[in-house]
KOLTI-524643 format. One record per residue (C-alpha): x, y, z. Coordinates in steps of 0.02 Angstrom, whole numbers, plus 50000, padded with zeros to 5 digits. Layout:
XYZ/...
# end
This chain:
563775283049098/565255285749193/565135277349388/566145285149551/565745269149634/567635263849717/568135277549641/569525268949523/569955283449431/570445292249578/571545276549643/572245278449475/572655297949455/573365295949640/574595282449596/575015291049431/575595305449530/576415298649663/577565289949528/577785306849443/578065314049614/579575300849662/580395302449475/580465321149477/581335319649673/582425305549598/583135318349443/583195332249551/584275321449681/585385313649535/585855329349479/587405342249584/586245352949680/586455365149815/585505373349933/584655392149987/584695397350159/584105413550237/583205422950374/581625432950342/581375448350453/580015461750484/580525479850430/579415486350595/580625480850713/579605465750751/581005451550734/580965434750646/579315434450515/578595415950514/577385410350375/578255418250225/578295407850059/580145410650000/579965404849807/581375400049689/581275402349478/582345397949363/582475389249175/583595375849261/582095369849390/581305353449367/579885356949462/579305372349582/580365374249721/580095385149864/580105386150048/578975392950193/579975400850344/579805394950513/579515401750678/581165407750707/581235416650533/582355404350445/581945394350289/582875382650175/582485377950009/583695360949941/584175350049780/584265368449684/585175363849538/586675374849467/586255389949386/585495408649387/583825411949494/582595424549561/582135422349745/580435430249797/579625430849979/577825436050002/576925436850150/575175444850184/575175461050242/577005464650194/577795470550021/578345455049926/580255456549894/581415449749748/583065444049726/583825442149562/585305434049472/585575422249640/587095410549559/587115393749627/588705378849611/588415362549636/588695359749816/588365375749863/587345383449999/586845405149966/586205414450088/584825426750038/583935436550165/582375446650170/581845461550258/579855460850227/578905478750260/577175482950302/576175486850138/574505493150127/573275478350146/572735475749962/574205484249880/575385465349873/573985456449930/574145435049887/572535426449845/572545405449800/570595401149777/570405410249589/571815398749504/572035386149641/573755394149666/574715408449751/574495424049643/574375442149663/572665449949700/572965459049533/573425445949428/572025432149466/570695432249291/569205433949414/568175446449521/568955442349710/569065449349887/569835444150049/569755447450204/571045443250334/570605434550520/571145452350615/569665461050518/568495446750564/568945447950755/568815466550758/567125465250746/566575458750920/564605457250856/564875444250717/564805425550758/565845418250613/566495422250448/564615427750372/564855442350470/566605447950418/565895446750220/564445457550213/565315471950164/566355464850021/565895468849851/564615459649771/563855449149918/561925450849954/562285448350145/560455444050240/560405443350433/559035432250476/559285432550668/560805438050799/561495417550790/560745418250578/561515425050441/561605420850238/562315426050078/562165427049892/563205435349737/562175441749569/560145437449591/559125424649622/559135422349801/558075410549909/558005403750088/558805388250025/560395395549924/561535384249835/562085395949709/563725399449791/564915385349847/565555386250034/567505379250046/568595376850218/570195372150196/569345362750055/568075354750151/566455359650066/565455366450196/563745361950176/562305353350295/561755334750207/560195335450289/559785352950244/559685350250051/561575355150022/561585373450084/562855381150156/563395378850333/563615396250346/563545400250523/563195382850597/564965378250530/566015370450678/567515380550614/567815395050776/568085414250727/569855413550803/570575399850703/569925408950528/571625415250450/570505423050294/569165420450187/569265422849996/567745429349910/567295424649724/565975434349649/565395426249479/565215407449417/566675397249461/566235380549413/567475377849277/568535374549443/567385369749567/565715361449492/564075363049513/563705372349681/564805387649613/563685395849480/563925412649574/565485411849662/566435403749776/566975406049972/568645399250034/569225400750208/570825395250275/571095389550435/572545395650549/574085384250495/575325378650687/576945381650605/576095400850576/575015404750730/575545397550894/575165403851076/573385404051178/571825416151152/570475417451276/569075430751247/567395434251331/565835444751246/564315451951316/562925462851287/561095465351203/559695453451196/560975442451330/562115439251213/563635429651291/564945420151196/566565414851269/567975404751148/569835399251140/571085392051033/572945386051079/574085379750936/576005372650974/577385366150899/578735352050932/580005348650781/579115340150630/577335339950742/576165351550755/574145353150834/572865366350887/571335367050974/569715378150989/568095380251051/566855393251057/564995395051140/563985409051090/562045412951157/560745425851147/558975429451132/558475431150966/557165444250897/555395436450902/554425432750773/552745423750808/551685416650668/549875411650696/548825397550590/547055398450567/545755383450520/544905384850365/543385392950421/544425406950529/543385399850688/545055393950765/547005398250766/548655393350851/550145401250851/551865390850793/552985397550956/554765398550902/556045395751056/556845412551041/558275407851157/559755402651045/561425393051068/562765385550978/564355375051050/565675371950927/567355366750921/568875359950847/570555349650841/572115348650720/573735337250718/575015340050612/576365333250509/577785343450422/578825331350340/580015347650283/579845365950252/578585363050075/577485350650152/576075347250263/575115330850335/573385338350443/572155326050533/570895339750567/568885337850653/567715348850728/565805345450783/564445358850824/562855358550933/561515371950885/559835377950944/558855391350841/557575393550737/557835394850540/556775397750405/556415384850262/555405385250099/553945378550182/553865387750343/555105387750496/556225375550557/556575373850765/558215366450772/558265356050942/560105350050980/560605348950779/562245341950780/563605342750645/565295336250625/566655335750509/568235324350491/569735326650358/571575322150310/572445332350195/574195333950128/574975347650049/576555351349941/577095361949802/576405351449674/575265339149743/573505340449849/572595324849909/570935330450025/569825316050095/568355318550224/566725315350292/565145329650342/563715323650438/562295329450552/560855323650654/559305332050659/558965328350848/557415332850925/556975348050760/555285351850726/554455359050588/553485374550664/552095376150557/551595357150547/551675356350731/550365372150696/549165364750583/549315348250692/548605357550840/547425365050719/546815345250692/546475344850890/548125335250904/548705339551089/550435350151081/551615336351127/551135325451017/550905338150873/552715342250896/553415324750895/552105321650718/553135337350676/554805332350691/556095327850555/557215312150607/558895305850548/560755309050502/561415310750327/563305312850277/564355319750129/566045310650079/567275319949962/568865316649913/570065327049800/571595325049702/572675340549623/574255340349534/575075357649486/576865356049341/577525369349206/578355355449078/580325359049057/580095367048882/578655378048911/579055385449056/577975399549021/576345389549049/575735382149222/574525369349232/573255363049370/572465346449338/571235338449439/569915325149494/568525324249629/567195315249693/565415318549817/564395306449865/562875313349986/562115300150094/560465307550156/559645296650287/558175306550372/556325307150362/555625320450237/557085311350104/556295298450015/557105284449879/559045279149864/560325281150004/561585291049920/561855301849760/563405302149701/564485313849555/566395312949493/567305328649413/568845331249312/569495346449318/571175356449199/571745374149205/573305380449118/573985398249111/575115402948959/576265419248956/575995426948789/577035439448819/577695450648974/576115458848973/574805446248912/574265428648958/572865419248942/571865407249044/571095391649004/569835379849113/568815365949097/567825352149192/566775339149171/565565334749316/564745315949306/562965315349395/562365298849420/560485306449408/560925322149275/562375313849171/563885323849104/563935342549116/565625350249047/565835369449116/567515380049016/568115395249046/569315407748969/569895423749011/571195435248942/572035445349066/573115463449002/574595468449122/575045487949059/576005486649211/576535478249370/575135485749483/573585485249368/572805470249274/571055470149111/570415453349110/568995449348986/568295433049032/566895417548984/566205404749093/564785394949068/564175385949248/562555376849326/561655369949457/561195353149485/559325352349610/559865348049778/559125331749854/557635340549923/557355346649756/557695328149684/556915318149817/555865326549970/554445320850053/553665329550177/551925331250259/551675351150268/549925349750330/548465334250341/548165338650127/549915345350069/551305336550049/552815343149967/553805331749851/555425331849768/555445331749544/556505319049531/555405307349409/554115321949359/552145318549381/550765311849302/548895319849299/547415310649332/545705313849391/544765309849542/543205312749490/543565302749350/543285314949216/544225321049052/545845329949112/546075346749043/547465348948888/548575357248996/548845342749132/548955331648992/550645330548964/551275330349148/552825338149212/554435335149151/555785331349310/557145345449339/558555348349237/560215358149312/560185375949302/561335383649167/562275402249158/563335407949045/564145424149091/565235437448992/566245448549103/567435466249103/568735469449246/570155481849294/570815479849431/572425489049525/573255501149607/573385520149542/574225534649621/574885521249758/573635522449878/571985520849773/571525499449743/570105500949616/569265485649572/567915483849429/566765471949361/565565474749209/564555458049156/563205449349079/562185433749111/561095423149008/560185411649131/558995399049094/557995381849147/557725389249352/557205378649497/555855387249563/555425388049730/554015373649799/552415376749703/550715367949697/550345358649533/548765350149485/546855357549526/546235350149716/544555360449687/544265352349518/544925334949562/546625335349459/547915327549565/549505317749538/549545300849527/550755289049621/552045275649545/550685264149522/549565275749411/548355276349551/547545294949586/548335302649771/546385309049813/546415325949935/548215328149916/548845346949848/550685341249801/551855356749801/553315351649715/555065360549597/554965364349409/556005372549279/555585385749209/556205402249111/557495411349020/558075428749096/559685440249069/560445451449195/561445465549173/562865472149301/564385480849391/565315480449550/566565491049595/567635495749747/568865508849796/570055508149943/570915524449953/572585522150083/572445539850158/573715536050280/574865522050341/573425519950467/571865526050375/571055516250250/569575523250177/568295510450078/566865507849971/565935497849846/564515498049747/563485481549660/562165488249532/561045472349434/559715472749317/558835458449266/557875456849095/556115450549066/555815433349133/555515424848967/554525406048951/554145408749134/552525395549120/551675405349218/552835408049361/552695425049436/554715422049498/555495440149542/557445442249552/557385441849723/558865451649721/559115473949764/559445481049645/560955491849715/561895488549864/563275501149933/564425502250075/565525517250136/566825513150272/568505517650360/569755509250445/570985515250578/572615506950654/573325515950797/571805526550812/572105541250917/573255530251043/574645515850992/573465501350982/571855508450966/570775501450809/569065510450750/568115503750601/566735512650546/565335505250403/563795510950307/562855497650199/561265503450117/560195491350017/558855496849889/557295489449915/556585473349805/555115461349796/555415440849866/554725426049828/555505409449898/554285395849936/552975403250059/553965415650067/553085433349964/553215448049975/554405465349997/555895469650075/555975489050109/557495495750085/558585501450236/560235507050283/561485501050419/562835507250521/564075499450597/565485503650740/566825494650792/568375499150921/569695490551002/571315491751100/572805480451096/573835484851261/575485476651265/575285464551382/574095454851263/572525460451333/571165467951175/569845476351241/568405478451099/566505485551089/565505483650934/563755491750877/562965484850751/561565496550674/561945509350773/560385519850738/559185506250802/558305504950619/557195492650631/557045483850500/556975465650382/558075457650280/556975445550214/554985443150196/554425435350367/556125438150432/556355444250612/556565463350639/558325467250666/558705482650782/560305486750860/561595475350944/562845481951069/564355468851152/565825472551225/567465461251212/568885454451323/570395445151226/572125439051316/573305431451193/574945422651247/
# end
């Protein structure tokens, strides 16, 4: 088997391309070269445009050249070699602009200027997650979205970047409380998701100690340093490994050579919400750093369970702290050593205090801490990402063991500290990517790449080895067949030092009839690998059930000491990753300039699921698992993970943003899935867990009314579908949401904003014993300088 351990192979591919890196500089600097200047402008009168990639192309290039402009609009891209070029600029928001037959003498310097304008928001829109480079929204061979940081502060109500997504196409958005939020993409859902893989600025985003979920909303990441989140709906593993088997979310943090100046804002409103935050980023020649922080309370909706003894002669209730808080905040330094690349030292921690919900119960976090430190650098060809995630579990509590302990007459102090989970567990990662189009095939790009996780989980409920760790190697290459054809190629190996190799391609043929409109046909094949909970927990749920990870599988035996039934004979295999293989139909573009149509037709053949915890063996009959040492664990019902099942599901997404106006943007999408008969299901009454339809209606307004007035106005209605995760049965009804959001930017930097979030007051769950959510109202104050 392949080993991470030291990591040589990364040493290796980092060396290797630093040598590649210096050689290519060394040609390029041997050869007569000249250089191309210019100043990039905004067409609305609003001066020098910083943040816009200026690109150069050209059969004479020895490697991808480019620039990014700076704050005073200027950019400068050197060592161009003598010949004929095309010059592009693209910048979010604006039309991307082109200059062709640029001629360039050795010793030269050209000026080319640009004059960027507006464009409707999707229309020229840049996206870098679904190839792990720049490309046009229309061109990238996947299903994608994005959403940029304005949209996520407009809405005053949402804590982080969950918020901002649950009306893109294909997400299965859950609010769980006013500080709580989840998501999902394309079935299967569970309180514990790790079917979709969380990214910031390449950071994987995910809580050690929780089992390798997302982070979600207890990231330490601040709304007003979000510069946009990317959205991948379908497997993306061939890219990004195991934790993307339904899609992938990338947020990018606000860059100091882009964003500068100070934000303050202040929110109030239902349920005493408060939340007040900042960020200030600055500049100083080659340096560059930013700050943030943001503290956000309320009091969340109540939900109060209550745990009887066996007999019914007794119960206690589990008494959630409804009051919630979260402190979070952030810090950047950075290094530009010229226009193409970037150095960032970047950290952030986060306090939080709420209640969430877990597969056995609910979980009172008590002053859960997590933290994050990285180092990345960035250039046109090469990406090298190191850092380190980790979290304490404080003073958290499991609710319903401190329950059953005071149902054992244990006195309520001392039930809660029998009930509490200790420790702190960390993630490493490190990546390495290297992007080159060889001199004589110009027409094909190539991405090729290595990384490498190692979780370190170190708290009580985690039982076995200290860490776990996996390698991948990662290529993707994109070949021109002709103007109006390419094709796209991916593949990746991930090493598991529990589950071995597991090698995930893709390929996808994308059709370009034209410049604004794109058919892709694609394949992937993805999995999941069972988190460490899955692998390795150990935890006391009550004084007779303890729930244990499938790491080793079990063994049968009986207390009694009689025969054991045929079907415990055999035991229980341990878990095996979770494999899809998905087929998939897309058009996306824009038609009769101000319609953006995007559609997505696919199939999925699913098989070998992680169920949920589930009791195995017979307490009543005296068939119970038996330990390492072959010795019977009497009065113990072990709940524990299995495989199980084969299932195919069936579905569509598609959205429509119709540009009425220059200031009216009207939108929806709808997500349809139908899942087959569960097949070899063992006896595992599993549902999808998954509505069947979800739609949202909404428009957008700039300049609503008044010059700087914003309205945004959304309906999501979700069908209604049966859940089982864990404890966790039951129905979700369906219900229907609407939201309101308004704003006003007056010139002196001052945004005044009030958002309603279901604006009706429909009371109603997202989840089985999920709190019921009614309607939210908070006004905003922003001042930006």
């Amino acid at each position: 088997m392949i080993t991470p351990y030291g990591n040589p192979l990364c040493k290796a591919a980092v060396t290797l391309c630093a040598a590649i890196f210096v050689l290519l500089l060394t040609a390029a600097a041997d050869a007569q070269t000249g250089r191309i200047t210019g100043t990039v402008t905004a067409g609305d009168a609003k001066g020098p445009l910083a943040g816009v990639t200026v690109e150069v192309a050209g059969p004479n290039l020895p490697r991808k050249m480019g620039a990014v402009s700076r704050a005073d609009g200027r950019y400068a891209v050197e060592n161009v070699p003598a010949g004929a070029y095309t010059v592009r600029a693209t910048s979010v928001g604006y039309r991307s602009e082109t200059v062709k037959g640029v001629g360039m003498a050795a010793g030269a310097s050209v000026e080319v200027d640009f004059r960027m304008e507006t464009a409707p928001y999707e229309m020229e829109e840049m996206v870098v997650s679904a190839s792990r480079h720049a490309e046009n929204i229309v061109d990238a061979p996947v299903s994608i979205s994005k959403v940029d940081g304005e949209e996520i502060e407009r809405n005053s109500a949402g804590n982080t970047f969950v918020s901002a997504i649950k009306n893109v196409k294909g997400i299965d958005y859950t609010q769980r409380g006013i500080l709580n939020e989840s998501f999902n993409a394309r079935g299967l859902n569970a309180v514990l998701n790790t079917r979709m893989l969380s990214l910031i600025d390449g950071r994987i985003s995910t809580l050690p100690s929780g089992g390798g979920g997302p982070a979600g909303a207890s990231d330490p990441t601040t709304k007003d340093d979000i510069q946009d989140v990317e959205v991948i709906v379908g497997p993306g593993s061939a890219l990004y490994g195991s934790d993307a088997v339904a899609g992938v979310i990338s947020i990018t943090t606000k860059d100091p050579r882009e964003s500068q100046g100070t934000t303050f804002a202040i929110v109030g409103g239902s349920r005493n919400t408060f939340k007040g935050r900042f960020r200030h980023a600055g500049m100083r020649n080659r340096w560059g750093w930013k700050v943030s922080g943001e503290y956000q309370r309320a009091h969340d909706y109540e939900v109060i369970n209550r745990f009887f003894n066996a007999d019914r002669t007794a119960s206690v209730t589990d008494d959630p702290d409804p009051d919630s808080n979260t402190l979070r905040g952030g810090f950047g330094l950075y290094y530009y050593p010229d226009d193409q690349s970037r150095l960032a030292l970047v950290g952030g921690a986060i306090r939080s205090n709420l209640t969430q919900i877990v597969n056995t119960g609910r979980f009172q976090w008590k002053d859960w801490d997590y933290h994050y430190q990285q180092v990345t650098y960035t250039s046109p060809d090469l990406y090298l990402n190191i850092y380190r995630t980790a979290d304490n579990l404080g003073d958290s509590y499991l609710l319903h063991t401190k329950a059953q302990n005071r149902l054992a007459g244990v006195p309520p102090d001392e039930a809660q500290q029998r009930a509490r989970l200790i420790g702190e567990s960390s993630l490493w990662g490190a990546e390495e990517r290297y992007s080159f189009s060889p001199s004589r095939l110009k027409e094909i790009h190539f991405n090729v790449g290595v990384n490498f996780r190692q979780h370190r989980p170190n708290s009580t409920g985690i039982e076995g080895k200290k860490s776990v760790s996996q390698i991948g190697f990662y290529g993707h290459s994109e070949t021109g067949l002709s103007e109006k054809l390419r094709i796209v190629l991916a593949s990746r190996m991930d090493v598991h030092e529990v589950y071995g190799a597991k090698i995930s391609p893709k390929a996808a043929l994308v059709f370009k009839p034209r410049s604004t409109a794109a058919f892709r046909a694609t394949f992937d094949r993805a999995f999941r690998s069972p988190t460490i909970p899955e692998q390795r927990q150990l935890v006391r749920t009550s004084p007779t059930t303890v729930a244990r990870g499938n790491s080793r599988g079990f063994r049968f035996g009986s207390a009694t000491g009689d025969p054991l039934p045929p079907q415990f004979a055999d035991g229980i295999p341990k878990l095996k990753p979770q494999e899809s293989t998905t087929f998939e139909l897309g058009l996306k573009g824009v038609f009769a300039k101000k319609v953006f149509l995007d559609l997505s037709g696919y199939k999925s053949w699913n098989r070998n699921f992680i169920s949920a915890l589930r009791p195995i063996g017979d307490l009543a009959r005296g068939i119970v698992t038996l330990d390492e040492n072959g010795n019977p664990r009497k009065e113990e019902q072990t709940l524990t993970y299995l495989n199980f099942g084969r299932l195919t599901a069936l579905g569509f997404d598609l959205g429509v943003d119709v540009y009425a106006t220059d200031r009216v943007v009207l939108k929806g999408n709808v997500s349809f899935i139908e899942a087959g008969k569960l097949e070899d299901a063992g006896g595992i009454p599993q549902p999808f867990n998954t509505p069947r339809t979800i739609f949202n209606l909404g428009l957008s307004t700039g300049d609503f009314l008044v010059k700087g007035a914003s309205l945004d106005v959304s309906l999501r209605h979700v069908s209604k579908f049966d859940y089982r995760s864990g404890v966790h049965v039951g129905t979700v009804p369906a219900y229907a949401v609407v939201d309101l959001h308004l704003g006003y930017r007056t010139k002196y930097g001052i945004t005044y904003r009030l958002s309603a979030t279901n604006v009706f007051d429909n009371e109603h769950i997202e989840m089985v014993d999920g709190a019921r959510i009614g309607r939210i109202v908070v006004g905003e104050i922003q001042y930006a300088f």
